[in-house]
Structures are given as structure tokens and as C-alpha cells.
DOGUMI-190667 format. One record per atom (N, C-alpha, C, CB): y, x, z; residue in three letters. Coordinates in steps of 0.2 Angstrom, whole numbers, padded with zeros to 4 digits, always signed. Glycine has a CB too. Layout:
# residues N
YXZala ...
//
This chain:
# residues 130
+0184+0353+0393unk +0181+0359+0391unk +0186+0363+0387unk +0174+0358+0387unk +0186+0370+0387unk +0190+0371+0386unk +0188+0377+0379unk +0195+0372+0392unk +0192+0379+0374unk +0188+0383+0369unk +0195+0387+0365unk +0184+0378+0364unk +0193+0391+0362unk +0194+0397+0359unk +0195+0395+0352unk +0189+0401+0360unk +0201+0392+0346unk +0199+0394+0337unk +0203+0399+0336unk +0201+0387+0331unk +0200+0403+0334unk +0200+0409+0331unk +0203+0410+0323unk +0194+0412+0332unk +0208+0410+0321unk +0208+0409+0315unk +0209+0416+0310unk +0212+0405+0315unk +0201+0416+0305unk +0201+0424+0303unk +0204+0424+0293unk +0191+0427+0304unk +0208+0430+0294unk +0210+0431+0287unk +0203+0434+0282unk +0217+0437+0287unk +0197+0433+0277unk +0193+0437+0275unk +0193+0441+0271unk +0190+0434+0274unk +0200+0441+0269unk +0202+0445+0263unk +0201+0442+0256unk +0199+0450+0264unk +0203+0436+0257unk +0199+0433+0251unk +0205+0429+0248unk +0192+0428+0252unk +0209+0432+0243unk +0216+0428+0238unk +0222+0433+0240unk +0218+0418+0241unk +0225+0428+0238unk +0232+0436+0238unk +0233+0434+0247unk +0242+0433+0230unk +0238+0440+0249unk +0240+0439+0256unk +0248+0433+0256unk +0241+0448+0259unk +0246+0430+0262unk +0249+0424+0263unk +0258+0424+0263unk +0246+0422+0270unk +0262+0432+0263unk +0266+0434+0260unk +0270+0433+0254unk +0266+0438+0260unk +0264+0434+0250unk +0265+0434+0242unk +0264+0426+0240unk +0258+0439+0237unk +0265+0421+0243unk +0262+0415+0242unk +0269+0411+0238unk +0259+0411+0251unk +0268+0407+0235unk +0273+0403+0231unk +0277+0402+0236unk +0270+0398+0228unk +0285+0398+0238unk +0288+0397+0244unk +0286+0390+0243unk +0295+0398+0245unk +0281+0385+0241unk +0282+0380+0241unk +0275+0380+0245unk +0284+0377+0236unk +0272+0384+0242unk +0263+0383+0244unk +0266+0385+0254unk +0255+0393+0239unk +0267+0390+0255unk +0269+0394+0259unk +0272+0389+0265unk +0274+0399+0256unk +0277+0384+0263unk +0280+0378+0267unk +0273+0372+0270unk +0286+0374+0262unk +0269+0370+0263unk +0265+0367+0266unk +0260+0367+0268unk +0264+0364+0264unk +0258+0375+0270unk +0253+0379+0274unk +0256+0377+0282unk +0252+0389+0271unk +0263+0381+0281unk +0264+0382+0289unk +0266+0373+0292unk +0272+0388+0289unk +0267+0368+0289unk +0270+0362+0288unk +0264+0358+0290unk +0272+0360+0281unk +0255+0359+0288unk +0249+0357+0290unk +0249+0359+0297unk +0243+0361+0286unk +0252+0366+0298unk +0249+0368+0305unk +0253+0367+0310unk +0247+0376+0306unk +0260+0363+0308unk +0265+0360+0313unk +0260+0352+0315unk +0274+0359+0309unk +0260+0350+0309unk +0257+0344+0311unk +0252+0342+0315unk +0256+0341+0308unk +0248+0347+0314unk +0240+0349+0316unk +0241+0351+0324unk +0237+0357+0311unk +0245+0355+0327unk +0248+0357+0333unk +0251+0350+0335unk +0254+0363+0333unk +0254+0346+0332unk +0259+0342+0337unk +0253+0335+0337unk +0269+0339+0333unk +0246+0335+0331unk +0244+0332+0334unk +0238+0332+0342unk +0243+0332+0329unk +0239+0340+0340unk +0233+0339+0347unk +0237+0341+0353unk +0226+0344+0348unk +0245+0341+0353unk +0249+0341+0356unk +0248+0331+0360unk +0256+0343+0351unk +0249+0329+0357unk +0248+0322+0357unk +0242+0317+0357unk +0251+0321+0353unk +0239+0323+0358unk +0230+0319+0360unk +0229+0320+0366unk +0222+0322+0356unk +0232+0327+0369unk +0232+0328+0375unk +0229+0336+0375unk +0227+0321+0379unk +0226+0338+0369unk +0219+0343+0368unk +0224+0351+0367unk +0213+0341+0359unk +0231+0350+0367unk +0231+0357+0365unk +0235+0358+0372unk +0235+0361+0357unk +0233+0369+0373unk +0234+0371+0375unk +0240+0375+0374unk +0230+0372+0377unk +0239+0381+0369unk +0244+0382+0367unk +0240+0386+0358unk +0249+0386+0372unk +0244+0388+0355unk +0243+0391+0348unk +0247+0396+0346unk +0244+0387+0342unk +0244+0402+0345unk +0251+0408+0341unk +0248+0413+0335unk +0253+0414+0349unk +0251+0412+0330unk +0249+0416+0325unk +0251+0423+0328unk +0253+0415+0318unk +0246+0429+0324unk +0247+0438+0328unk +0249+0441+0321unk +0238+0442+0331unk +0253+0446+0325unk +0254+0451+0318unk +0250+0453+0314unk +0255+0456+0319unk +0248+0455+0309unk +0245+0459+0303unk +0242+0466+0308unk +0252+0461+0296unk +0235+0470+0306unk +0233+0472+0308unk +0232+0477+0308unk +0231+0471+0308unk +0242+0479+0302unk +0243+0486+0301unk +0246+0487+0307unk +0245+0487+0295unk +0249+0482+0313unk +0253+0485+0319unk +0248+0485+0324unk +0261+0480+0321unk +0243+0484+0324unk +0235+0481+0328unk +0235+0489+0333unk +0225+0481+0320unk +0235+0493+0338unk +0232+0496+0344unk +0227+0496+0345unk +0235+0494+0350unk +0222+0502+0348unk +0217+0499+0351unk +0218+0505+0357unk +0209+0498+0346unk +0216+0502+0363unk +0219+0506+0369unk +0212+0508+0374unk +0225+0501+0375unk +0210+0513+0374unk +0206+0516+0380unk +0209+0518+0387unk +0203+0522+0377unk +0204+0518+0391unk +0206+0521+0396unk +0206+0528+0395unk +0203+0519+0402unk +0209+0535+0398unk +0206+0541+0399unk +0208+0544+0405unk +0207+0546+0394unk +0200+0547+0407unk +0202+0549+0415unk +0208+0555+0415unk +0194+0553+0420unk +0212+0554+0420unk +0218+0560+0418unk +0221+0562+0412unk +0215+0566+0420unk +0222+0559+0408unk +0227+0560+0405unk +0229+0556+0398unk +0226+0565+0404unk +0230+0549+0402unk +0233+0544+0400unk +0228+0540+0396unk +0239+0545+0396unk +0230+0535+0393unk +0229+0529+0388unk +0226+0533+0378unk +0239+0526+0387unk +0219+0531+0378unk +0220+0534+0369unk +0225+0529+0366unk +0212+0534+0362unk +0227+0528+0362unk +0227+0525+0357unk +0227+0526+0350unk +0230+0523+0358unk +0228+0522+0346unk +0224+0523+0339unk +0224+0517+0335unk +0217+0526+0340unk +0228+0516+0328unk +0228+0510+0326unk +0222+0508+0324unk +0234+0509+0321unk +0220+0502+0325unk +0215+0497+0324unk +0217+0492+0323unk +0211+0497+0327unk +0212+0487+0326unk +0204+0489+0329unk +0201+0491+0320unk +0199+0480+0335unk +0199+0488+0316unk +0196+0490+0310unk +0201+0492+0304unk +0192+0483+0307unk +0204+0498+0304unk +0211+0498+0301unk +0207+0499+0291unk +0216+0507+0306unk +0200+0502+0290unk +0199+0499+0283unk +0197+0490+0281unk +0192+0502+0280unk +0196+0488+0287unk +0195+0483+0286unk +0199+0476+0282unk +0195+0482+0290unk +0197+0472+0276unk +0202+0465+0273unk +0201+0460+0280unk +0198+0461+0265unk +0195+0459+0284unk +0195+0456+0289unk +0198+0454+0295unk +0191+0456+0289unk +0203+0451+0296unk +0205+0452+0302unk +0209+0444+0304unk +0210+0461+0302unk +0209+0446+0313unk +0212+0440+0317unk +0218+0438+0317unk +0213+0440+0324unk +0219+0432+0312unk +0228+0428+0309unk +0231+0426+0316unk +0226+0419+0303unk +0226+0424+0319unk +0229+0418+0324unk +0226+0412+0330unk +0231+0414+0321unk +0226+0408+0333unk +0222+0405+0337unk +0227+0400+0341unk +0218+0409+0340unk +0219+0397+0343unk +0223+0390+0347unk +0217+0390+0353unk +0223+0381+0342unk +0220+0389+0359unk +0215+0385+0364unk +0218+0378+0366unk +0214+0389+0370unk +0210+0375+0365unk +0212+0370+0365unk +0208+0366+0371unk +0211+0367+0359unk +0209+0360+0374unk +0203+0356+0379unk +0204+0350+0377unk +0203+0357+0388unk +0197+0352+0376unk +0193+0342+0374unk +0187+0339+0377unk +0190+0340+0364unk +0186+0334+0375unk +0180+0332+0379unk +0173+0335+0377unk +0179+0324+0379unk +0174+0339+0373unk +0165+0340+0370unk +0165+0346+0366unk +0162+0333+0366unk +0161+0352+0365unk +0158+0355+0358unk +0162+0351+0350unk +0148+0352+0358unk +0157+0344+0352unk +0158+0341+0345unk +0166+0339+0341unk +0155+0335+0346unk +0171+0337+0350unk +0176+0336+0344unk +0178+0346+0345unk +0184+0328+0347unk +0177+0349+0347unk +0181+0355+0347unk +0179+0358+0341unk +0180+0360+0352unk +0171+0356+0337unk +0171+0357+0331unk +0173+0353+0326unk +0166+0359+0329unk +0176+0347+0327unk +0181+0342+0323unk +0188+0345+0321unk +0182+0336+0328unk +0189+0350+0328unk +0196+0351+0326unk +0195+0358+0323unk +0201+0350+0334unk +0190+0362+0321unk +0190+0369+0319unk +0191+0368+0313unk +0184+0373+0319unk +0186+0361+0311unk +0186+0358+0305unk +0192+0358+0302unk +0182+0352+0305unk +0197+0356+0306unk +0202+0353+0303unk +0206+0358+0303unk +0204+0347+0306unk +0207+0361+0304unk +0210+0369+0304unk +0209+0372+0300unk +0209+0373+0308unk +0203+0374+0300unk +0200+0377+0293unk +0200+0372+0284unk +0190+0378+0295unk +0203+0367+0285unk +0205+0364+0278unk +0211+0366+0277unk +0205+0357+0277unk +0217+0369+0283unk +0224+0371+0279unk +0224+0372+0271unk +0227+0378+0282unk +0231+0369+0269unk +0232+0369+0262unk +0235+0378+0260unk +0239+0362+0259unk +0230+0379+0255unk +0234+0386+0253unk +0236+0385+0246unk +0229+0393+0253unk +0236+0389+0240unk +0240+0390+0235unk +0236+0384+0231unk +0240+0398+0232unk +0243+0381+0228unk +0242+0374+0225unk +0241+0370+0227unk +0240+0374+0222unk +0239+0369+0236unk +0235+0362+0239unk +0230+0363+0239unk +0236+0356+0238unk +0228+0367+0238unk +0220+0367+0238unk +0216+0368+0247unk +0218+0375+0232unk +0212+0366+0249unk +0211+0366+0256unk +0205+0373+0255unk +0207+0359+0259unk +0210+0379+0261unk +0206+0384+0261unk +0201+0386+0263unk +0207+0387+0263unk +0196+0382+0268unk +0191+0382+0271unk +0190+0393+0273unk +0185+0378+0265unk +0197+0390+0278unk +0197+0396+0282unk +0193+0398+0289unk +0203+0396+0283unk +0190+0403+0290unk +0185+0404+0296unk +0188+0403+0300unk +0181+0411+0297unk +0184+0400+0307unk +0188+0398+0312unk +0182+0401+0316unk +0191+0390+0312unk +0181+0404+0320unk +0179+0405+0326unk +0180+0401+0330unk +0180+0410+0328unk +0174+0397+0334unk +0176+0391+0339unk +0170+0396+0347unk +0171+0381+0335unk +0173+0397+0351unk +0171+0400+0359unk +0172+0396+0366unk +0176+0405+0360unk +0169+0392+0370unk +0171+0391+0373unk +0173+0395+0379unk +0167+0387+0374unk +0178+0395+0382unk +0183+0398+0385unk +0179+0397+0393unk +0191+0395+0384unk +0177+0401+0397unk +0174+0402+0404unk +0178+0401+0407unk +0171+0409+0407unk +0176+0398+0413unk +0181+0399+0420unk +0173+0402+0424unk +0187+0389+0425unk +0183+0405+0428unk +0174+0408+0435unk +0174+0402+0440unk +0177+0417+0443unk +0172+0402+0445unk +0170+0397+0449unk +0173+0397+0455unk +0162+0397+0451unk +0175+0390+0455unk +0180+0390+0463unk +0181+0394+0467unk +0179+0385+0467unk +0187+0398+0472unk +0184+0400+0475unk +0184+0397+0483unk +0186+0406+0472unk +0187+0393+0480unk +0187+0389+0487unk +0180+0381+0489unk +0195+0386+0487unk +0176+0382+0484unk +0171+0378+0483unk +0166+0380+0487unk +0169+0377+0478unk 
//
């Protein structure tokens, strides 16, 4: 099964820029290990942090005359999408083992952040040769 962690900034503490260079190492150092573990379980797919959501697009269609765009998607917003993983495991349960474990990254001073994770299971459509 395959799933979706979503990982969200809430706006809650200083932004991850201003972080001490030490805190800052053993934030990004959690999430190397954390990747090469589910590298090595077999479960990850892949992971990519996103830009900040002051470079964020949001793109409409328009009939005849191009594309709107318009920075977003929530441009007052503190809340917004850091980053994500898809992963495939055997179940719900460990996919919410592994959110779990995602959401303890260390932030300023080691402290575990208990960072929102959005967990989704990812659809496939259906064979089409079945």
C-alpha cells in the first residue's frame, strides 16, 4: 500500500532558517536517517522538501487567454506544505508508525516537534489490462 506524509509547517516557533546551526544539523541529520531507514526496510519511495510558500503559484486554466496565475495557494497564511514522503508498506498501521516517527524530528534544542504530518493513501486506477 502505498501512502502520502505530508509534512506541514503550522506556524508555530521561529522559522526553520533562523534555527541555531547546530539545531539545524540535527533536524536535517533525523531526516537523513529516517529516509535511509525506510530506504532499507524496503518502504520508501521517494522524499522531497518544497520551497517556502512565498515562491508557491497557483495556476488556472482560462478559456482563450492563457493560464491565471497568482501567488499562493494561501499567501496570508503561517500554514503551509514543508515537504513529503511517499512511502509503501504493508498496512495503515505501520504507515501511521512511520508519520509518527517523522513527526518527532528534533527541533531547537532536541526537543521532538511533534510536527503535523498528513498521512493519505495514494490511489491507483485499476489495471488496464485486467
Amino acid at each position: 500500500m502505498k501512502f502520502m506524509m505530508m509534512m506541514h509547517y503550522a506556524g508555530e516557533g521561529p522559522a526553520i532558517h533562523t534555527w541555531p546551526p547546530q539545531d539545524l544539523k540535527a533536524h536535517i541529520d533525523f531526516m537523513h536517517a529516517f529516509n535511509r531507514q525506510l530506504s532499507e526496510s524496503g518502504e520508501f519511495v521517494e522524499a522531497h522538501g518544497l520551497a517556502g510558500p512565498e515562491q508557491a503559484k497557483l495556476v488556472r486554466a482560462r478559456k482563450g487567454s492563457g493560464p491565471a496565475i497568482t501567488d499562493g495557494p494561501f499567501p496570508e497564511s503561517k500554514e503551509f506544505l514543508a515537504g513529503f514522503w511517499i512511502i509503501d508498506c504493508e498496512s495503515e498501521q505501520r504507515a501511521i508508525e512511520l508519520a509518527a516517527k517523522a513527526s518527532a524530528a528534533p527541533g531547537i534544542g532536541g526537543a521532538a516537534m511533534s510536527i503535523p504530518i498528513e498521512l493519505r493513501q495514494v490511489m491507483c486506477a485499476p489495471d488496464p489490462e485486467a
